[in-house]
C-alpha positions in Angstrom: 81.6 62.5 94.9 78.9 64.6 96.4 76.2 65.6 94.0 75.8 69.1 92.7 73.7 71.8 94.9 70.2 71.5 94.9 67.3 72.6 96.6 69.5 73.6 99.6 71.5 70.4 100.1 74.9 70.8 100.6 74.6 74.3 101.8 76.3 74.4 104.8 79.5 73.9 102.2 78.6 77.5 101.2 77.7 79.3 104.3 80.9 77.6 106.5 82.8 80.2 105.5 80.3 83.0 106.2 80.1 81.8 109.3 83.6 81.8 110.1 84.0 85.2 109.1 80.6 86.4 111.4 82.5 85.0 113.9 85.5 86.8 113.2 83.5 90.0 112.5 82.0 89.9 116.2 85.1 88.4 118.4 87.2 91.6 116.2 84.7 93.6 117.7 84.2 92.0 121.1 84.8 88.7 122.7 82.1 85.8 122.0 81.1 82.7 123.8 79.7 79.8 122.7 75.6 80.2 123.4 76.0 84.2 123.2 77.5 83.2 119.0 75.0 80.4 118.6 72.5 82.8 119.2 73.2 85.8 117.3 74.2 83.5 114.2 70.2 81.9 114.9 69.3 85.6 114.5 70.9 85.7 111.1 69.5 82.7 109.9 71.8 79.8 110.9 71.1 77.2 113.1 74.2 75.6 114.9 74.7 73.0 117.6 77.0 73.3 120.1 78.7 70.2 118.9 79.0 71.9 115.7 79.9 75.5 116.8 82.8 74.5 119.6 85.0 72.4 117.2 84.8 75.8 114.9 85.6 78.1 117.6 88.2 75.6 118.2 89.8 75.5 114.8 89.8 78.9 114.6 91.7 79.1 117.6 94.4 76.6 116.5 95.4 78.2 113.2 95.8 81.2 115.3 92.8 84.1 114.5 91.3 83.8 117.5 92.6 83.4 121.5 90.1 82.5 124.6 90.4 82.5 127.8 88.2 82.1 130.7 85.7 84.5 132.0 83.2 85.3 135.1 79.9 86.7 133.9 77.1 86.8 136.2 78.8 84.1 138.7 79.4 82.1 135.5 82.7 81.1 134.3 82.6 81.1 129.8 84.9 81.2 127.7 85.5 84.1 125.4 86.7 83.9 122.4 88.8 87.5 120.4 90.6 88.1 117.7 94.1 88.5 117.5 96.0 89.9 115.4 96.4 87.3 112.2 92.2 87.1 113.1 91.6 90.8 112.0 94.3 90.7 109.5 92.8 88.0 108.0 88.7 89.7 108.2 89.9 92.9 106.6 91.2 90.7 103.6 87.9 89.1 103.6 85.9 92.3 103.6 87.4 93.2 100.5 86.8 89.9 98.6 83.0 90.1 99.7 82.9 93.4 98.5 84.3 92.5 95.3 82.1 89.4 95.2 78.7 91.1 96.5 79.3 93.7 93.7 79.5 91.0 91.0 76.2 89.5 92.9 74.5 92.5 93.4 75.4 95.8 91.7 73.2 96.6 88.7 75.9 94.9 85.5 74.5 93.8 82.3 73.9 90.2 82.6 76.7 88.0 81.2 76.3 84.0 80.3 79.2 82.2 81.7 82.1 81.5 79.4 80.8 78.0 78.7 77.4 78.7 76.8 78.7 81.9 75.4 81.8 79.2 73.5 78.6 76.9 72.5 76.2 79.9 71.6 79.3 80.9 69.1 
């Protein structure tokens, strides 16, 4: 059993899924490639291999969100990476739960203790 988060360990747990959805956001947008998404995720704060970015790319591809094929760019052959269909389907119903959860985050509420103390507070 992993220990609880602290002081940034285990983080990656937290932002995998952020990144899959950055990559989602940008290949609904536009087709990606590896070094082109490793980059723009570096400008965003995350640092990611290429032997940690391909296997995702890959994944993503295999439960069906995103399709590549093979490109020429600048005499170069890539491959890009878009959404399909069940990909932008499945980012719009992710925009709404990070709406909902950035409000709780974010938006001005009164504070409220979590269920637990409020029970031993009683």
């Amino acid at each position: 059993m992993r220990p609880a988060l602290a002081d940034g360990a285990y983080a990656e747990e937290l932002y995998s899924g952020l990144i899959r959805l950055h990559i989602l956001h940008h290949a609904s947008e536009d087709g990606v490639f590896g070094l082109g998404m490793i980059e723009e995720l570096g400008r965003h704060g995350y640092k990611l291999s290429p032997g940690t970015l391909y296997p995702l790319l890959h994944r993503l591809e295999r439960k069906g969100l995103l399709r590549s094929r093979p490109e020429t760019a600048a005499g170069r052959i890539r491959r890009v990476y878009r959404a399909t269909a069940a990909g932008r389907k499945a980012l719009q119903t992710a925009r709404e739960k990070v709406r909902e959860l950035f409000g709780e985050l974010f938006e001005a509420r009164p504070a409220r203790r979590p269920a637990a103390r409020r029970r031993a507070a009683a």
